[in-house]
C-alpha positions in Angstrom: 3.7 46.1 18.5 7.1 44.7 18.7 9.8 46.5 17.2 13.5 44.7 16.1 15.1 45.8 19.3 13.0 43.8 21.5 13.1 40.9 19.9 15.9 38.2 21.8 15.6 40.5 25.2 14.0 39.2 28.0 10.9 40.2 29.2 11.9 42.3 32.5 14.3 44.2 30.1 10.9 44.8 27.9 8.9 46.0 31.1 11.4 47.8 32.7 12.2 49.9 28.7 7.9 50.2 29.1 8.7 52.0 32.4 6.2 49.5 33.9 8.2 46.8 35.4 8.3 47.7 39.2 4.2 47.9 38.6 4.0 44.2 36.8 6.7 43.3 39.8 4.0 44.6 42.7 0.4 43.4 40.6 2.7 39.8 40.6 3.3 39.9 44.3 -0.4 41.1 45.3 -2.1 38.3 42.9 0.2 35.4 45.0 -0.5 36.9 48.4 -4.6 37.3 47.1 -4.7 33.9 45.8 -3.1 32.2 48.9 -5.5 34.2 51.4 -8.9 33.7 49.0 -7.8 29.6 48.9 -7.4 29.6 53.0 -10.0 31.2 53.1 -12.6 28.9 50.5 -10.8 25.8 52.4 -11.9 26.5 55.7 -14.9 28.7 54.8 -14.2 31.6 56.2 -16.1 35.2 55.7 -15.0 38.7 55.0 -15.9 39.1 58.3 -14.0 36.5 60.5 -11.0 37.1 58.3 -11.0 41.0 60.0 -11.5 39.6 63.0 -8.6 37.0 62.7 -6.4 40.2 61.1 -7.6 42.4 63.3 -8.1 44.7 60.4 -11.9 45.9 59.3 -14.3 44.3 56.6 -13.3 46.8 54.2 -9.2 46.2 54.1 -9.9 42.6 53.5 -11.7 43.6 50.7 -8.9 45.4 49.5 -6.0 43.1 50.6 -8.3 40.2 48.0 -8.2 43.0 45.4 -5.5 41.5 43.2 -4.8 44.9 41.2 -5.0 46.7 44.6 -0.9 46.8 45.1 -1.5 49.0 48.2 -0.4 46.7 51.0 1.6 47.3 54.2 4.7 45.3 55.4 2.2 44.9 59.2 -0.3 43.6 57.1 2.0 40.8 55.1 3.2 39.5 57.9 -0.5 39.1 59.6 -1.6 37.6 56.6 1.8 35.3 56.4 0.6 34.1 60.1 -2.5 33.6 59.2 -1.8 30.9 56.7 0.9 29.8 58.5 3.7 31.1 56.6 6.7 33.1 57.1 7.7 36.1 55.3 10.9 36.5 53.1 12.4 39.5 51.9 15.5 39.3 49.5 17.1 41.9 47.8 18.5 41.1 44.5 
């Protein structure tokens, strides 16, 4: 429940007094970089399988790289992913 204090903040002042903004920040990123890679992937029907092979990765990272919640993710791994749907990375600091 709400108390009077939060009410007019914004919400990243809300998360970051919950002490769980940097986590809602990384479960954000993950779901847009999951999202992206599952709709390549249902476009051009690609398996599990063929997406290690095009990532050079194994069945079992893929799995982990679609897990939305799963915010464990290298910086090697974003950018093979970013070339694999044809993107480029950016990285700003704020």
């Amino acid at each position: 429940m709400l108390d009077k204090k939060h009410i007019g903040s914004n919400f990243d002042e809300f998360l970051q007094e919950e002490g769980i903004l940097e986590e809602a920040e990384a479960i954000a990123i993950k779901r847009v970089i999951a999202y992206a890679l599952k709709q390549k992937m249902d476009e051009e029907n690609i398996s599990v399988n063929r997406l290690a092979k095009e990532l050079d990765t194994s069945r079992s990272a893929v799995i982990r790289i679609l897990d939305p919640e799963n915010t464990s993710i290298t910086l090697n791994t974003i950018t093979k992913i970013s070339r694999f749907l044809g993107k480029k990375v950016s990285l700003s600091f704020a």
